[in-house]
N, C-alpha and C positions, 0 to 999 in steps of 0.2 A: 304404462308399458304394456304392450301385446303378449297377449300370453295363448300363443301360437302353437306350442309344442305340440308333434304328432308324435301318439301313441300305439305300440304295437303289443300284441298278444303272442310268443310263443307254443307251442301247445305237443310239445314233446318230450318222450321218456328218455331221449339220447341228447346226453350230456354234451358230446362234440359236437353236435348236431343242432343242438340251442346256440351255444358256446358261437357256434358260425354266424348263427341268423342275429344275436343279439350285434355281435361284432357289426355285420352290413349294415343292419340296421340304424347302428348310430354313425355308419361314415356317412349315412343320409340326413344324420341330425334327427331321427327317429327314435325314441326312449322306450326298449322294447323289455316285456316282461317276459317269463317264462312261469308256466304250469308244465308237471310232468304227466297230466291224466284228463281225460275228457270231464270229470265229474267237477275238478278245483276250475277249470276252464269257465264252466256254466257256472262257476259262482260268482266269475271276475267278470264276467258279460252284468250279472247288477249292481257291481259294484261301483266300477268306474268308466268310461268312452274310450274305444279305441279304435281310432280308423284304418288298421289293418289287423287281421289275424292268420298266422303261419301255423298250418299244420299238418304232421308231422303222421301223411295214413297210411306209411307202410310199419309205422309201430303201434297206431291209436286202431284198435282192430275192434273195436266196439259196433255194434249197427246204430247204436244210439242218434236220436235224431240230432245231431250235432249241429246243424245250420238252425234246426228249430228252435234250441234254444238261442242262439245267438241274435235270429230273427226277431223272438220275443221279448228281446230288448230294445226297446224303442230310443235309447242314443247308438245303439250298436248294428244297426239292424242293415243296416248299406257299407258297413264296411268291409273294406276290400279282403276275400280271403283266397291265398298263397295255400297250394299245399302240395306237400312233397308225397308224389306217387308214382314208385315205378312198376310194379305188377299189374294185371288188368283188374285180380280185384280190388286195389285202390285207387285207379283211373276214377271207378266207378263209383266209387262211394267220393271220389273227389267232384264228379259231377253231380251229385246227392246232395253234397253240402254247397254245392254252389259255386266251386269255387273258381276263379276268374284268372288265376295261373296255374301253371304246373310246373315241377322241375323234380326230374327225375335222378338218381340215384347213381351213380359215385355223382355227389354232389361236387359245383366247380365253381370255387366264389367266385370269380368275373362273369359267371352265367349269372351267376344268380344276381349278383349285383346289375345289372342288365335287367332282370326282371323287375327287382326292386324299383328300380327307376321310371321304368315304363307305368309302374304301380304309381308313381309319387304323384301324380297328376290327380289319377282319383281318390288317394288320401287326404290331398290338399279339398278339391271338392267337397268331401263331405266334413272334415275339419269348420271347412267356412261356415257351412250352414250350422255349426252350433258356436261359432266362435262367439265368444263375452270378453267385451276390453276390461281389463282390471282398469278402473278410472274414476277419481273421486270430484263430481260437480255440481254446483249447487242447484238443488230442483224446490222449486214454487210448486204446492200442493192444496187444490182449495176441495173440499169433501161435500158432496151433496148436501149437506147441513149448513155447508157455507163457511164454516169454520177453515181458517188458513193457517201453515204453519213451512216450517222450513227444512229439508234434510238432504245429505246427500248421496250419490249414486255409489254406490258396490262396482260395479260392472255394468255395461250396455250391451246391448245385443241390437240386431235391425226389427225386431220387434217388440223389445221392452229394454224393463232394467229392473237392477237390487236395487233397494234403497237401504238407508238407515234411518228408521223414524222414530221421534219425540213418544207413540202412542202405538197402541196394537191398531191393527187392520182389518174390517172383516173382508174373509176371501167372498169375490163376488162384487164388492161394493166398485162405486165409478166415482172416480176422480178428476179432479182437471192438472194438469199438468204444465207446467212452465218452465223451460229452462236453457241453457246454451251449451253449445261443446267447446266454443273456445269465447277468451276473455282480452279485449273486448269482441262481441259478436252476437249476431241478431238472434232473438228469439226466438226460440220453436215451440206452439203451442201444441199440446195431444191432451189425449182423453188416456184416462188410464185406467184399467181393470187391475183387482189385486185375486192374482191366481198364487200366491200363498204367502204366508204370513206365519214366522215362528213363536209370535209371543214374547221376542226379548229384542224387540227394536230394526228387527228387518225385515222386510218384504219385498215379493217381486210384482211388476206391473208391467200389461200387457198393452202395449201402444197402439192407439189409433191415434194418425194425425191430421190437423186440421186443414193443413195444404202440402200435396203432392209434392212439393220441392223440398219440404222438410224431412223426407220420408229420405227423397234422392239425395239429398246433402248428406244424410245419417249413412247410409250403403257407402256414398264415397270415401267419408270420412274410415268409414269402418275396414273398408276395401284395404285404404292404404296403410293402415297400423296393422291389418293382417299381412299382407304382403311384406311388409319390414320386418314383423317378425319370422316371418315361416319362407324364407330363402335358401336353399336348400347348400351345404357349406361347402360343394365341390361340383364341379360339373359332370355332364354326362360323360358314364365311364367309358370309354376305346372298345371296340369293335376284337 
């Protein structure tokens, strides 16, 4: 099953004010959080992915470099950010953080709802490129030593996958890789890099494949379980 869900950052001291954007945000089917302070903000940018963040610069009055840290997240670092500014100096620090809307103050959900939407397109975008199918398939593993053994996938992405393995892994090491996405169905061979390993039966691997159409079958494949999942639950809202 896809596991699609887009995720949003609040970043506001004003309770009705959250209280609005969490609403919007989930008649988008967007599961959105709230922080009341720039400081709890910067701690949820390492903590988890969100491909949108709303905030809130005619109360967040800090100079703090707010996009910096956001930037310096490397799942976080292109997502979309919304911020509400109606004075000129938070115009200004809203083009400081970067941010890619604006909506100004007596806020009006069918505007902002409006915004949102026009936003869902490059949330979806950067969703994709980290998207991992929760999916369990059997992969054929044979280890530079030649030793073969069996385990199966965590998640795939268009460039690796989790496994669960028999045995630790050293990160770094090259594998050879075997296996299919659907049953019955042709094999796909790659090379696999293990860029980490927990020490209690999982690791991830980074895919090189051995022919070009295995690579295009994997993207399609993945295209269309993300696309099933991430459909957005209401159409574009009225003018």
């Amino acid at each position: 099953m896809a596991n699609a869900e887009l995720k949003a950052l609040i970043v506001s001291p004003d309770a009705k004010t959250a209280a609005l954007l969490v609403h919007l945000f989930g008649d988008l089917g967007v599961a959105a959080q709230v922080c009341a302070d720039h400081a709890s903000a910067c701690e949820r940018f390492l903590q988890a992915k969100f491909e949108a963040v709303a905030v809130d610069l005619d109360c967040i009055l800090e100079r703090i470099p707010f996009v910096q840290h956001l930037r310096q997240s490397r799942a976080n670092r292109s997502a979309v950010v919304l911020a509400i500014a109606t004075n000129y100096p938070a115009k200004k620090r809203a083009t400081e953080h970067g941010a890619r809307f604006v909506v100004e103050r007596p806020l009006v959900a069918s505007r902002i709802a409006r915004v949102l939407w026009a936003s869902y397109g490059l949330m979806l975008q950067d969703r994709r490129r980290y998207f991992r199918l929760a999916v369990e398939l059997p992969v054929s593993v044979r280890t530079s030593a030649g030793a073969e053994f069996q385990c199966k996938t965590i998640n795939v992405s268009a460039e690796g996958m989790a496994v669960r393995t028999p045995c630790p892994m050293q990160v770094g090491e090259t594998v050879g890789v075997v296996f299919s996405i659907s049953s019955p169905g042709p094999l796909m061979i790659a090379k696999g890099t293990v860029i980490w390993d927990d020490k209690h039966g999982r690791c991830g691997l980074r895919l090189s494949f051995a022919y070009s159409a295995d690579k295009d079958q994997i993207s399609e494949w993945l295209d269309s379980e993300f696309d099933t999942g991430a459909r957005p639950p209401f159409s574009e809202p009225e003018c």
